[in-house]
PDB file of the backbone (N, CA, C, O) and the ligand in Angstrom, with CONECT records:
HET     ZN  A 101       1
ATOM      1  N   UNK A   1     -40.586 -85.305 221.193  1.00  0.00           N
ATOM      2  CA  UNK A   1     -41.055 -84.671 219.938  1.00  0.00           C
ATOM      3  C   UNK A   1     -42.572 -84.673 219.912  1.00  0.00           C
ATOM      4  O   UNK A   1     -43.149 -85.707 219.576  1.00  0.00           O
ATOM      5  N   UNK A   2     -43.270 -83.569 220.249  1.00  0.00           N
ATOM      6  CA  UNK A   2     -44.572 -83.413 220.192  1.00  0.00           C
ATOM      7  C   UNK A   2     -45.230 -83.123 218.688  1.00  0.00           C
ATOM      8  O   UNK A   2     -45.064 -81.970 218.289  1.00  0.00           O
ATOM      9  N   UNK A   3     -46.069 -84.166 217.667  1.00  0.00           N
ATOM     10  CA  UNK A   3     -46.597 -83.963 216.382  1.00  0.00           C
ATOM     11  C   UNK A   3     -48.176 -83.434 216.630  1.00  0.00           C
ATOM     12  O   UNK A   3     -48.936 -83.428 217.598  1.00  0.00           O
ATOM     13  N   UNK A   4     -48.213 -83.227 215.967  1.00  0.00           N
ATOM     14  CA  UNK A   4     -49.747 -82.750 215.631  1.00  0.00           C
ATOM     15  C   UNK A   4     -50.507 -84.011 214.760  1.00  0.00           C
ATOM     16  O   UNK A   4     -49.918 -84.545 213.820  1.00  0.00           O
ATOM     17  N   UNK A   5     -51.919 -84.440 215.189  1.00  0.00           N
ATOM     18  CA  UNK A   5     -52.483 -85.827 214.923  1.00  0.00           C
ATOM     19  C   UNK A   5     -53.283 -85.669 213.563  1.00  0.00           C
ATOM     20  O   UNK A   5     -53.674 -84.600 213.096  1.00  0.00           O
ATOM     21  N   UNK A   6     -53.465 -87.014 212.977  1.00  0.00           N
ATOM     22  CA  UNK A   6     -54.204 -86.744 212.021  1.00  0.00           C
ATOM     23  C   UNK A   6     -55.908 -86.411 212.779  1.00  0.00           C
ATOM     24  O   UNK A   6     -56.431 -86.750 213.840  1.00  0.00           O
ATOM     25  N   UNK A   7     -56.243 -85.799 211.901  1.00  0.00           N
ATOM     26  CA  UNK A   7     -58.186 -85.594 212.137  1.00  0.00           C
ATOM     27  C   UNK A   7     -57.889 -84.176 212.746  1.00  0.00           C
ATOM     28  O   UNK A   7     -58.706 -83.281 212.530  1.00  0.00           O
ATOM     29  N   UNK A   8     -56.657 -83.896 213.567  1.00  0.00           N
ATOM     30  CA  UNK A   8     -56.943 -82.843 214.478  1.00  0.00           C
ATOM     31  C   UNK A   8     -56.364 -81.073 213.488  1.00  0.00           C
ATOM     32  O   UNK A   8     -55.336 -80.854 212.848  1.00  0.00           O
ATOM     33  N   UNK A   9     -57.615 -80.118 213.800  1.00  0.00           N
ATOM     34  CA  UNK A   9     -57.469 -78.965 212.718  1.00  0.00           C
ATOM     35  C   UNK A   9     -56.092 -78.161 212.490  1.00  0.00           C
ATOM     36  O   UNK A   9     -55.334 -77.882 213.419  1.00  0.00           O
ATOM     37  N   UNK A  10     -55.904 -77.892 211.421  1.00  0.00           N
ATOM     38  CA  UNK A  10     -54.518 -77.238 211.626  1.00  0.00           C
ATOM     39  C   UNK A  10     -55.133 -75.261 211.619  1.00  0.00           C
ATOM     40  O   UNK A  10     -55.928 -74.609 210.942  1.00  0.00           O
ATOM     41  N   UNK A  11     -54.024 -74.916 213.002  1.00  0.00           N
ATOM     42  CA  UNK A  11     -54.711 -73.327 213.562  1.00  0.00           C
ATOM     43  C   UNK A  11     -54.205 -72.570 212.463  1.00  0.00           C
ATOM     44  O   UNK A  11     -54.655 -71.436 212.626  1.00  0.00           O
ATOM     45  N   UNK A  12     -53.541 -72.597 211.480  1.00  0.00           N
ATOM     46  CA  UNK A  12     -52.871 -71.807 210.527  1.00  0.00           C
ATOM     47  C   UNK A  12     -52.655 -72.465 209.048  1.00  0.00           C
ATOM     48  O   UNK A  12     -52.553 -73.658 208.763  1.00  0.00           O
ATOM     49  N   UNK A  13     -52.629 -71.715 208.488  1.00  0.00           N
ATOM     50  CA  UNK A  13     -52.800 -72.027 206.761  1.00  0.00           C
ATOM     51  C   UNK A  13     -51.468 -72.057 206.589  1.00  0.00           C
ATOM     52  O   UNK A  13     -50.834 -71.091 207.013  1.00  0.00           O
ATOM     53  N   UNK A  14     -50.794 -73.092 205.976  1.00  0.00           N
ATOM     54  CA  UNK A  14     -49.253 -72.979 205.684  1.00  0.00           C
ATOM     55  C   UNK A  14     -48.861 -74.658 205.165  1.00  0.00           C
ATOM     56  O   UNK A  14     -49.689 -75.477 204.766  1.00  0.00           O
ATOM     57  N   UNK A  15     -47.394 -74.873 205.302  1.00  0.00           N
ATOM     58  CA  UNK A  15     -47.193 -76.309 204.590  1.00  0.00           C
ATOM     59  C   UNK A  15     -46.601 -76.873 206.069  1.00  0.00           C
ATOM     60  O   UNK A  15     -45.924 -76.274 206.904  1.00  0.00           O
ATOM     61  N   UNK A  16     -47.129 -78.291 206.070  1.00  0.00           N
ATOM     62  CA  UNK A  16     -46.183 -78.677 207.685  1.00  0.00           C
ATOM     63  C   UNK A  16     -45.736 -80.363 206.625  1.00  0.00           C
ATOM     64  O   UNK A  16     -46.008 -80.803 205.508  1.00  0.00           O
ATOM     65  N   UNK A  17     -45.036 -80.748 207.677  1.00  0.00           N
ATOM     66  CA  UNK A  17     -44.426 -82.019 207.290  1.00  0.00           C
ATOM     67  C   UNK A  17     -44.850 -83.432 207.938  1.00  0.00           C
ATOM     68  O   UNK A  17     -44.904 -83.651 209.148  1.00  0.00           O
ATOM     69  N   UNK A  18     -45.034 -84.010 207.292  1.00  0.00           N
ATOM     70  CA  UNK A  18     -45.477 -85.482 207.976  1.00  0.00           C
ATOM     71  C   UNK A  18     -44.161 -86.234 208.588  1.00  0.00           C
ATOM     72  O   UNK A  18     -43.282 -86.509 207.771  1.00  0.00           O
ATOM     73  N   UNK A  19     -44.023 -86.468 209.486  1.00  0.00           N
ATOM     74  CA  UNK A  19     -42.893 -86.977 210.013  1.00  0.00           C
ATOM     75  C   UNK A  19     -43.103 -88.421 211.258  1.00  0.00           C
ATOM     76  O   UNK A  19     -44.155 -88.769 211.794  1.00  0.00           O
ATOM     77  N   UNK A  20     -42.122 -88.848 211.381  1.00  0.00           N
ATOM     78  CA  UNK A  20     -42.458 -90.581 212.119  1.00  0.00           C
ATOM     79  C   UNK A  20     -42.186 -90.124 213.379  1.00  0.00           C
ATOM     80  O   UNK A  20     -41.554 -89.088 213.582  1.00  0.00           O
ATOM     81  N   UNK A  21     -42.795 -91.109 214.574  1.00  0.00           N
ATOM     82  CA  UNK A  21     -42.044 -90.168 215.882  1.00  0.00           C
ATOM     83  C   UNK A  21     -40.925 -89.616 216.535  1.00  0.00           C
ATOM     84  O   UNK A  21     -40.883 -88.997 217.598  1.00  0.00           O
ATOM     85  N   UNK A  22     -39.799 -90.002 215.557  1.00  0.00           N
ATOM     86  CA  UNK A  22     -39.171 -89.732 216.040  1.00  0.00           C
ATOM     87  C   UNK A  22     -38.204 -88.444 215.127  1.00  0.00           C
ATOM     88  O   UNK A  22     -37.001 -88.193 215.068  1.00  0.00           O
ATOM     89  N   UNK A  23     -39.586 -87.762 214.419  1.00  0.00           N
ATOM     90  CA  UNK A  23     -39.134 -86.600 214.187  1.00  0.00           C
ATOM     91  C   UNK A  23     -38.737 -86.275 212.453  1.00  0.00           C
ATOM     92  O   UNK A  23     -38.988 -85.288 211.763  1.00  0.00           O
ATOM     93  N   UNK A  24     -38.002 -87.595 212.119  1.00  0.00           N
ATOM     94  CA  UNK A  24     -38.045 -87.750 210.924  1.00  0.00           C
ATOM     95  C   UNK A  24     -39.045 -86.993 209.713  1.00  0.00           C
ATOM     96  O   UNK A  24     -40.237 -86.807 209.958  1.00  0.00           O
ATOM     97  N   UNK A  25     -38.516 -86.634 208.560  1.00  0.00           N
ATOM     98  CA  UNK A  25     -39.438 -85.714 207.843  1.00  0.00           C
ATOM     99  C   UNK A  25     -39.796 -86.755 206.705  1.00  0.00           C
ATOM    100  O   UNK A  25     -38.885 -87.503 206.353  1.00  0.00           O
ATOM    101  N   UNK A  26     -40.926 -86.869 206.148  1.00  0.00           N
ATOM    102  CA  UNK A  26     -41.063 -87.861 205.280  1.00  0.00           C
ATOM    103  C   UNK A  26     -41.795 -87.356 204.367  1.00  0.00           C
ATOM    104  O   UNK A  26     -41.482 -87.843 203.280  1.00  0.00           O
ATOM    105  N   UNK A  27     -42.618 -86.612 204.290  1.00  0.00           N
ATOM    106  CA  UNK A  27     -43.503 -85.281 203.287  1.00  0.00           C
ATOM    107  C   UNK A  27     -43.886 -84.611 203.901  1.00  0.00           C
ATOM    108  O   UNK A  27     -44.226 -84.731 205.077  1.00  0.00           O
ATOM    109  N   UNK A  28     -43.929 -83.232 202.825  1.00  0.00           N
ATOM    110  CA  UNK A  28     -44.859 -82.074 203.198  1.00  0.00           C
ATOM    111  C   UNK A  28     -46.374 -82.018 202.765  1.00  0.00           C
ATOM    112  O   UNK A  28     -46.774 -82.497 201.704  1.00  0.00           O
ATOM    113  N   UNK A  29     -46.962 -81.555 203.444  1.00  0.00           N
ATOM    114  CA  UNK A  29     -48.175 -81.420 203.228  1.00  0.00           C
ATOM    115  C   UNK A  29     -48.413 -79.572 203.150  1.00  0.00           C
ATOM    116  O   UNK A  29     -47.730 -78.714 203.708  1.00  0.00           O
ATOM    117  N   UNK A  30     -49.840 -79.358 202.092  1.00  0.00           N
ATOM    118  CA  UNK A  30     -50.215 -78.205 202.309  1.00  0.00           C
ATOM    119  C   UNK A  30     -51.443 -78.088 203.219  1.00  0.00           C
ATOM    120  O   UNK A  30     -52.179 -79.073 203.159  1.00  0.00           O
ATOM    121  N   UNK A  31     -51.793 -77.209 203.965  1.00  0.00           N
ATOM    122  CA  UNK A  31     -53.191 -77.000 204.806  1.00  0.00           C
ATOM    123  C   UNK A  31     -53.293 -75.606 204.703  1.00  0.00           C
ATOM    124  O   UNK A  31     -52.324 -74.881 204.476  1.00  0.00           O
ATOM    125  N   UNK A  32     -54.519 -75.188 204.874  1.00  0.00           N
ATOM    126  CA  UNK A  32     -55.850 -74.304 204.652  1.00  0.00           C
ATOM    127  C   UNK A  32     -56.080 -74.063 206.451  1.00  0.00           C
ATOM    128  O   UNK A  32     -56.003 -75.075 207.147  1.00  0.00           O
ATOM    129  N   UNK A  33     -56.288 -73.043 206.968  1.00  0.00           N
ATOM    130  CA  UNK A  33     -56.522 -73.270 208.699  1.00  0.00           C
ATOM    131  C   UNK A  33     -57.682 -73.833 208.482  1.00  0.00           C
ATOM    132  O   UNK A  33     -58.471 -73.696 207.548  1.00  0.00           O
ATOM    133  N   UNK A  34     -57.730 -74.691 209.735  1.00  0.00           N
ATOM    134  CA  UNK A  34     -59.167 -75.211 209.877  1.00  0.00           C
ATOM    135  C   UNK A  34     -59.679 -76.760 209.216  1.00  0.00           C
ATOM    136  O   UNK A  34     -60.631 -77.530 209.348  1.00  0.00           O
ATOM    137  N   UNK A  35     -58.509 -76.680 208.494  1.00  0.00           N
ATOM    138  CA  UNK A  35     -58.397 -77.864 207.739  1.00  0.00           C
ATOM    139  C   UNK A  35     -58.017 -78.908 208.865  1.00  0.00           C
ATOM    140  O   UNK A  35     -57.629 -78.640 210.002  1.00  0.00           O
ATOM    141  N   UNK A  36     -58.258 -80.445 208.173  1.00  0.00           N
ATOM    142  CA  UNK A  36     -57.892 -81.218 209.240  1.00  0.00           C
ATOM    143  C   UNK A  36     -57.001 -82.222 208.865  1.00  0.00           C
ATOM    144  O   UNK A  36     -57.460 -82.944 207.980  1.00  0.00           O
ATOM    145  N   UNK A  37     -55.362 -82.640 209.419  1.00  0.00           N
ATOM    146  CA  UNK A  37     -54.538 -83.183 208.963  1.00  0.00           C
ATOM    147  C   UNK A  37     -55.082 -84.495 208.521  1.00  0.00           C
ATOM    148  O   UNK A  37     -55.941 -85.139 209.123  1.00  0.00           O
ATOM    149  N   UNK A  38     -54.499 -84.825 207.417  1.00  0.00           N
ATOM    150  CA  UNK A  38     -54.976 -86.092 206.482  1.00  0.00           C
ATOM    151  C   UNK A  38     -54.277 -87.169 207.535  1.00  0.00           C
ATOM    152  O   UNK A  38     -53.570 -86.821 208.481  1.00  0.00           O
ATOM    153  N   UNK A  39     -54.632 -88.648 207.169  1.00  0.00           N
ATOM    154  CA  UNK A  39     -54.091 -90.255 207.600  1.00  0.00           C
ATOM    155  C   UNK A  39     -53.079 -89.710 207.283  1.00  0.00           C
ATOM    156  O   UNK A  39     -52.922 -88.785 206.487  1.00  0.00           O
ATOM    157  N   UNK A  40     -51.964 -90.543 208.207  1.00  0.00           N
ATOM    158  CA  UNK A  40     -50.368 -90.651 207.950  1.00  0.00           C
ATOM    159  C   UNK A  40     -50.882 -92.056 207.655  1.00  0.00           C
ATOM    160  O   UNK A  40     -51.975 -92.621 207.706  1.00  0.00           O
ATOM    161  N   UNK A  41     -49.090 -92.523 207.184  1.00  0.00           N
ATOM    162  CA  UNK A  41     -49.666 -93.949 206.280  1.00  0.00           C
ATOM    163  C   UNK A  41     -49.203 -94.848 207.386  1.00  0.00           C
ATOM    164  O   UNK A  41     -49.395 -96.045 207.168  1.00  0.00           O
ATOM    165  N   UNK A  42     -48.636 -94.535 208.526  1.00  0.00           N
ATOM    166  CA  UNK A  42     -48.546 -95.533 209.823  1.00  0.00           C
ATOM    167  C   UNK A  42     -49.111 -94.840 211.145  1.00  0.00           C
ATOM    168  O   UNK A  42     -49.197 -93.624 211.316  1.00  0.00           O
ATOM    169  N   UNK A  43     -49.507 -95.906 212.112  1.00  0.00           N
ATOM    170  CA  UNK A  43     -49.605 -95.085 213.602  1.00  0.00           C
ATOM    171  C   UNK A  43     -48.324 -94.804 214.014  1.00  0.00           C
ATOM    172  O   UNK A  43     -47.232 -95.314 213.765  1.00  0.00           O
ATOM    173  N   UNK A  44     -48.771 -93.679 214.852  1.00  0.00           N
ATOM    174  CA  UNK A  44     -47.413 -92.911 215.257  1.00  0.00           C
ATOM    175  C   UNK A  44     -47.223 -91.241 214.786  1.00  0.00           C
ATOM    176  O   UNK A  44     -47.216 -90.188 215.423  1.00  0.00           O
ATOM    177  N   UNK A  45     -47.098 -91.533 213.572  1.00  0.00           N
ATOM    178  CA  UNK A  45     -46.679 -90.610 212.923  1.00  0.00           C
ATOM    179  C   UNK A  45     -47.594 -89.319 213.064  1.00  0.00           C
ATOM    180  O   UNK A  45     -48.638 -89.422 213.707  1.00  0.00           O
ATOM    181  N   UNK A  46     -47.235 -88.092 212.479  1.00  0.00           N
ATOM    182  CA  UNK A  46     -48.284 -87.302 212.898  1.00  0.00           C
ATOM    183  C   UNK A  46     -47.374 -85.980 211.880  1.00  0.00           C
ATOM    184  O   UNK A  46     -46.568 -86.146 210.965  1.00  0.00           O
ATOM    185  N   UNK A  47     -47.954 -84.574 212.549  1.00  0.00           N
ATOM    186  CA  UNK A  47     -47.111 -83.289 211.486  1.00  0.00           C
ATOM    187  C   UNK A  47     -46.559 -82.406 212.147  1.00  0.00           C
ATOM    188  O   UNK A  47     -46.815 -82.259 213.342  1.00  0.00           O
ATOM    189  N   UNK A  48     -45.801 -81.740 211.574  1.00  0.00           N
ATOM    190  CA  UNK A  48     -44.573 -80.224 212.018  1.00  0.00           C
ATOM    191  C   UNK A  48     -45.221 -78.987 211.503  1.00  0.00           C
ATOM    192  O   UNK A  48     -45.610 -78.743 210.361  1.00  0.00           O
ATOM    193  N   UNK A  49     -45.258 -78.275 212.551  1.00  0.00           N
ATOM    194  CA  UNK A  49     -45.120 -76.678 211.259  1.00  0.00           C
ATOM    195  C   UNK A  49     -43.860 -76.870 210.201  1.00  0.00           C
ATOM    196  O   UNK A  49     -42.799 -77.474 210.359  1.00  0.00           O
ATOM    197  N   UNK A  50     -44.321 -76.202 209.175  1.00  0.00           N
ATOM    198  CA  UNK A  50     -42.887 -75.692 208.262  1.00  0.00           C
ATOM    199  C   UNK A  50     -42.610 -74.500 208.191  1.00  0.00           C
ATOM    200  O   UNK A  50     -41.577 -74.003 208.640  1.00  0.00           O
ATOM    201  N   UNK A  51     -43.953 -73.604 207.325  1.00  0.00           N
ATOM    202  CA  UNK A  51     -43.546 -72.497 206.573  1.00  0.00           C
ATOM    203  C   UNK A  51     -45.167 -72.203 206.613  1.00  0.00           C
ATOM    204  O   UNK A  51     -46.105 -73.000 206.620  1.00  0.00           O
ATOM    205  N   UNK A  52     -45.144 -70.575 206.640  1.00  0.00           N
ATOM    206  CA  UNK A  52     -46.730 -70.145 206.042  1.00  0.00           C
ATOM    207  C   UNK A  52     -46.578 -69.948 204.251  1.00  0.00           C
ATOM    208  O   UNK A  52     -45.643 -69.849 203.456  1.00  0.00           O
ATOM    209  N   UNK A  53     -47.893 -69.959 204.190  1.00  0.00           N
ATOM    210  CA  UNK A  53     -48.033 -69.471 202.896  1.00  0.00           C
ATOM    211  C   UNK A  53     -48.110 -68.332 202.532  1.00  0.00           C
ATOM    212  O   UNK A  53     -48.665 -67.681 203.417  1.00  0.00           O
ATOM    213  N   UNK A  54     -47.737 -67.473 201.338  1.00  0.00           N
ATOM    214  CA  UNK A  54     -47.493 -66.352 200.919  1.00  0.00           C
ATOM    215  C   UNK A  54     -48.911 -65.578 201.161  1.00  0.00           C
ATOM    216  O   UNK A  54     -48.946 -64.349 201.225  1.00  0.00           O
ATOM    217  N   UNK A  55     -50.141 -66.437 201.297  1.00  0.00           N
ATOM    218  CA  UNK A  55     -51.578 -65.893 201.165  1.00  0.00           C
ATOM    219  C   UNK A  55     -51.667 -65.630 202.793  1.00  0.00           C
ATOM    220  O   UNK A  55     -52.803 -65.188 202.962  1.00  0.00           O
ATOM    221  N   UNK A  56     -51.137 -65.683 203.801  1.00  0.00           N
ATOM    222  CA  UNK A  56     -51.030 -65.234 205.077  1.00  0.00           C
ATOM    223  C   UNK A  56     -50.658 -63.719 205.044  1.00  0.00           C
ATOM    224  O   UNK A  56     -51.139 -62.677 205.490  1.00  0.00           O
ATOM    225  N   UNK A  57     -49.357 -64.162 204.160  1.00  0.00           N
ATOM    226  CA  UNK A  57     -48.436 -62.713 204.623  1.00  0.00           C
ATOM    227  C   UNK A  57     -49.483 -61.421 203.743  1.00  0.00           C
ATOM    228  O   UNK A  57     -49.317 -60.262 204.123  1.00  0.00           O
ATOM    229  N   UNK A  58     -50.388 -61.649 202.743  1.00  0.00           N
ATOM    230  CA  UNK A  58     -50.779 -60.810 201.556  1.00  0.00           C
ATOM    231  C   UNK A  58     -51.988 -60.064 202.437  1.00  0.00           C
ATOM    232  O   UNK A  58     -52.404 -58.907 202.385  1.00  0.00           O
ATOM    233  N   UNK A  59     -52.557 -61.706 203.638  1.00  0.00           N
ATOM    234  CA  UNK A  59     -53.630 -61.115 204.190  1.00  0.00           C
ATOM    235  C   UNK A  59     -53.231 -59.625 205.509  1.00  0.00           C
ATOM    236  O   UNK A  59     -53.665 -58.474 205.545  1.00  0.00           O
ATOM    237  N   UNK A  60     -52.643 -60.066 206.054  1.00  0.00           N
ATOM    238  CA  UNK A  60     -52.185 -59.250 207.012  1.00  0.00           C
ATOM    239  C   UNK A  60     -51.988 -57.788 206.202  1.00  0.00           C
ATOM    240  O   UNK A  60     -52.780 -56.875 206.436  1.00  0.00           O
ATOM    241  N   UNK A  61     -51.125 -57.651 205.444  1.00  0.00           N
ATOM    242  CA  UNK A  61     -50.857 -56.310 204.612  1.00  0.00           C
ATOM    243  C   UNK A  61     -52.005 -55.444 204.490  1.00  0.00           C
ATOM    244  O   UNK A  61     -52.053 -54.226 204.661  1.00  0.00           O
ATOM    245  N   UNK A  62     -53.159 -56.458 204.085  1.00  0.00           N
ATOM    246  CA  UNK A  62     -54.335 -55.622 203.861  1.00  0.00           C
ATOM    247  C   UNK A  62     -55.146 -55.236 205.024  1.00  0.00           C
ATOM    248  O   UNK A  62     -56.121 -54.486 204.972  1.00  0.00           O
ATOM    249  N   UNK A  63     -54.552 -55.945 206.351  1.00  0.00           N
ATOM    250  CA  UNK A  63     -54.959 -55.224 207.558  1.00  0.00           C
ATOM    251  C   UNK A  63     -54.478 -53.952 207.591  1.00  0.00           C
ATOM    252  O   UNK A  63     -55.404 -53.292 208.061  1.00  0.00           O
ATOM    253  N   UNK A  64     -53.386 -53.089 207.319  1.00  0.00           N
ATOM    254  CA  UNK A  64     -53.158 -51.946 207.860  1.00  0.00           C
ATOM    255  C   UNK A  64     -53.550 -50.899 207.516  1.00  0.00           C
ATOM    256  O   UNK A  64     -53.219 -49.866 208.099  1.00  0.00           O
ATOM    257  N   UNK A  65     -54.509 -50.928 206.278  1.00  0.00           N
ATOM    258  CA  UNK A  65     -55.022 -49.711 205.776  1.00  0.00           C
ATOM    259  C   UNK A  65     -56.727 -49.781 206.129  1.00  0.00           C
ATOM    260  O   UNK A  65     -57.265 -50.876 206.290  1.00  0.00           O
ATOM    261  N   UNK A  66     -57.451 -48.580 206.221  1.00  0.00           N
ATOM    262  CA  UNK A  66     -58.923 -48.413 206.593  1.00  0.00           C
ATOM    263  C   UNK A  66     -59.567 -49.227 205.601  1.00  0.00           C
ATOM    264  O   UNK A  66     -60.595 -49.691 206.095  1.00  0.00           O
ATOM    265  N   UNK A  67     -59.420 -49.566 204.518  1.00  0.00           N
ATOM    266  CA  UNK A  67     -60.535 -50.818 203.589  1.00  0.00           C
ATOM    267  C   UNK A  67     -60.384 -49.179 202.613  1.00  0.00           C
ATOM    268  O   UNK A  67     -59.504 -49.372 201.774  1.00  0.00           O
ATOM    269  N   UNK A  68     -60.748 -48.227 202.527  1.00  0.00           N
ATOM    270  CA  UNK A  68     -60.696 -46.962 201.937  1.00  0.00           C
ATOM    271  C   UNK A  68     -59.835 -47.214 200.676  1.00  0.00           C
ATOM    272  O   UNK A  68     -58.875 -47.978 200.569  1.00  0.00           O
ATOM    273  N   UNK A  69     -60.463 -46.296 199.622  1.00  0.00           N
ATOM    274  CA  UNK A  69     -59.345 -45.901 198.463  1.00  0.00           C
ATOM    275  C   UNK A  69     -58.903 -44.804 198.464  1.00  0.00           C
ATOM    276  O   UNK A  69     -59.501 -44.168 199.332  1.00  0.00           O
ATOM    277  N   UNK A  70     -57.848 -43.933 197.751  1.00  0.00           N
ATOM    278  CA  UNK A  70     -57.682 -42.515 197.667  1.00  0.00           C
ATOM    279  C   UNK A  70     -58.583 -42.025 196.850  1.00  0.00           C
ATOM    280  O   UNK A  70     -59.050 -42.769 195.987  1.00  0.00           O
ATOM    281  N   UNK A  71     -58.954 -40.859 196.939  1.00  0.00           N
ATOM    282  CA  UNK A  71     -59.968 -40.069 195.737  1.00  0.00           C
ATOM    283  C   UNK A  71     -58.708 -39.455 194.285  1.00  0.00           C
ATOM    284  O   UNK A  71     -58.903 -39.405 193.070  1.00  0.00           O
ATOM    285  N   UNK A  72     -57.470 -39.076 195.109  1.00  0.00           N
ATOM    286  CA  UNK A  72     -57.196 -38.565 194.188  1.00  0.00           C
ATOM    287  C   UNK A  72     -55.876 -39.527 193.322  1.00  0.00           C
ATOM    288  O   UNK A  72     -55.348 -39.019 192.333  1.00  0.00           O
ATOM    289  N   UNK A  73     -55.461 -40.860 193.791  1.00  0.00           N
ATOM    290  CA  UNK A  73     -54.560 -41.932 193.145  1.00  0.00           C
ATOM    291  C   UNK A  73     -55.227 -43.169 193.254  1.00  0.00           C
ATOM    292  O   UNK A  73     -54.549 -44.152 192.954  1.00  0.00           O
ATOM    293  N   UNK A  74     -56.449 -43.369 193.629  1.00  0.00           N
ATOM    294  CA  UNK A  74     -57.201 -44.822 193.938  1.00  0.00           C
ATOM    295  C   UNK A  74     -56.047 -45.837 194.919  1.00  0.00           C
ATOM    296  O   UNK A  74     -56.320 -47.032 195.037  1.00  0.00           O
ATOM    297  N   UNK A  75     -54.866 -45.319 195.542  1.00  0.00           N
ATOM    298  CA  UNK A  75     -54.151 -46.152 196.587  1.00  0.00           C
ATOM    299  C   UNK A  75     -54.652 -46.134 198.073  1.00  0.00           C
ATOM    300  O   UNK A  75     -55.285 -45.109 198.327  1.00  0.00           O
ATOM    301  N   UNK A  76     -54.524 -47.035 199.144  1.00  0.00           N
ATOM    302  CA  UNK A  76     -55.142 -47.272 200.396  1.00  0.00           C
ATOM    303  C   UNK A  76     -55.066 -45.758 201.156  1.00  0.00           C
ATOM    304  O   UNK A  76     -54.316 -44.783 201.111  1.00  0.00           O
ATOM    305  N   UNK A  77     -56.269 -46.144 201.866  1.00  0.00           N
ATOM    306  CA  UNK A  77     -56.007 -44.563 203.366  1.00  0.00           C
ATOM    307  C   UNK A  77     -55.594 -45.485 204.104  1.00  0.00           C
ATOM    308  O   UNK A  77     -55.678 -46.705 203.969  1.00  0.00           O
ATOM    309  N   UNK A  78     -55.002 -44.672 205.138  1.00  0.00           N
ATOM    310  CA  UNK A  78     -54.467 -45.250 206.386  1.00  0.00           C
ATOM    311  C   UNK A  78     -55.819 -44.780 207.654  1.00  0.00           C
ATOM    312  O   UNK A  78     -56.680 -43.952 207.355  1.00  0.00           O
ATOM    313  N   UNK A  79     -55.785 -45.391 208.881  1.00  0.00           N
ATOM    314  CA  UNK A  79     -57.007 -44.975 209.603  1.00  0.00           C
ATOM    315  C   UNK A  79     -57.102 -43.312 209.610  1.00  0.00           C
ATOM    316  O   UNK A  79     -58.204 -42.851 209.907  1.00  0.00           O
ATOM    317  N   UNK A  80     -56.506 -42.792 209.441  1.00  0.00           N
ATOM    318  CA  UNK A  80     -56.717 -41.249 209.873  1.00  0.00           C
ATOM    319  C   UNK A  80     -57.048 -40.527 208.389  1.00  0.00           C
ATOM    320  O   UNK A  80     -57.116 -39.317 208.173  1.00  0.00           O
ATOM    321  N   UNK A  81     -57.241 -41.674 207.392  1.00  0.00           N
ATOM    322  CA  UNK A  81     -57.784 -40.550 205.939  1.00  0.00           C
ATOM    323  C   UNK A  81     -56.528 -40.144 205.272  1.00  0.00           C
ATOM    324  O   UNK A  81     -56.771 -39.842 204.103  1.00  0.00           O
ATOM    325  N   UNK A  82     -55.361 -40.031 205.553  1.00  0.00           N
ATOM    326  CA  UNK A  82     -54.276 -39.926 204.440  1.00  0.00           C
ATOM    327  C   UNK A  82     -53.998 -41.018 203.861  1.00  0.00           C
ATOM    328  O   UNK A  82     -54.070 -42.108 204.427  1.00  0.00           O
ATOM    329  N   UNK A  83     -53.594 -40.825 202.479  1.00  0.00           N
ATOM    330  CA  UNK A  83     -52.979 -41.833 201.809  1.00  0.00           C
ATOM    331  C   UNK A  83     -51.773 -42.338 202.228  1.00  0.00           C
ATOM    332  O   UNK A  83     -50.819 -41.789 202.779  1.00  0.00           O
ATOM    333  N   UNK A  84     -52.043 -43.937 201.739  1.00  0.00           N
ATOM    334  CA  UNK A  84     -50.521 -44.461 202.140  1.00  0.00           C
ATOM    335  C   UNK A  84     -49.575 -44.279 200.666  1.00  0.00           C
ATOM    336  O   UNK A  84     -48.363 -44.456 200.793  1.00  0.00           O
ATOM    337  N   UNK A  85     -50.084 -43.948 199.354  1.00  0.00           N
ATOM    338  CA  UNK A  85     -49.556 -44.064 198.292  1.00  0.00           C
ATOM    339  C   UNK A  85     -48.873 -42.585 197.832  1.00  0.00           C
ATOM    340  O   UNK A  85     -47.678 -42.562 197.540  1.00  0.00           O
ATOM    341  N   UNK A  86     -49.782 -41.210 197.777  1.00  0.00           N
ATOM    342  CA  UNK A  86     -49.800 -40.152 197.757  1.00  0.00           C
ATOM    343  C   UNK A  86     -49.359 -39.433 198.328  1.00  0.00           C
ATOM    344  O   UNK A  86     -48.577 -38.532 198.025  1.00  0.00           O
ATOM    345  N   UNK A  87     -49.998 -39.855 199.677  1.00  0.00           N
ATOM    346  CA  UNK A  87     -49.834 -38.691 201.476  1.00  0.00           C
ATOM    347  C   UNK A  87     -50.660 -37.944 201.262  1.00  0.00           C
ATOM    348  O   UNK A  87     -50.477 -36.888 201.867  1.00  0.00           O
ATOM    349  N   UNK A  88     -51.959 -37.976 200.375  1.00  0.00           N
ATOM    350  CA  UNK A  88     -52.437 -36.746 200.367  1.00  0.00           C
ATOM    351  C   UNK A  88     -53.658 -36.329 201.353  1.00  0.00           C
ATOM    352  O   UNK A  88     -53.560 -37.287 202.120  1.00  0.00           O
ATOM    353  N   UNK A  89     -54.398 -35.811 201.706  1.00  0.00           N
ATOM    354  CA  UNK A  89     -55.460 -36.297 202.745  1.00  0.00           C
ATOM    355  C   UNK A  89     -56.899 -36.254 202.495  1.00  0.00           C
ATOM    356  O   UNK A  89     -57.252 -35.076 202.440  1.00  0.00           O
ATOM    357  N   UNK A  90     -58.078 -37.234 202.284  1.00  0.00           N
ATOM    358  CA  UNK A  90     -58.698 -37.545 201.573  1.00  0.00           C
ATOM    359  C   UNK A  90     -59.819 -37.079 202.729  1.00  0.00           C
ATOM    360  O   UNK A  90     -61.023 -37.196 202.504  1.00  0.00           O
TER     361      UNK A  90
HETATM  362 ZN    ZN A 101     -53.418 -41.043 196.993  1.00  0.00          ZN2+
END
């Protein structure tokens, strides 16, 4: 069972679990990427992925459109200048 250590950064924003070595789940924790896993309350112990957070999935979404608004519904362009809301072509 390979954990992830305290001090060391977590690569993704989401909730992981504090668990003993031998896998056991004992709390969840939330992290921020970049963040760095808190003391477990014994040696040994260390964390799991669980789950991302909803603020992952919200970010990505807003990757697929040009940053653009529509002129004529204020909804996203897509890279080529049509709307993703409308279809209309801006
Ligand atoms: Zn539109």
């Amino acid at each position: 069972m390979k954990l992830l250590r305290p001090g060391q950064k977590a690569l993704r924003s989401g909730q992981y679990a504090m668990c003993d070595p031998s896998g056991g789940k004992i709390k969840e924790v939330t992290l921020t990427k970049g963040e760095p896993f808190p003391r477990t309350e014994k040696p040994g112990q260390g964390y799991q992925w669980v789950d991302a957070t909803l603020d992952e999935s919200v970010e990505l979404d807003d990757d697929i459109g040009s940053g653009m608004d529509c002129m004529f519904c204020g909804g996203g362009l897509s890279m080529d200048g049509s709307c993703l809301k409308c279809g209309k072509q801006n």
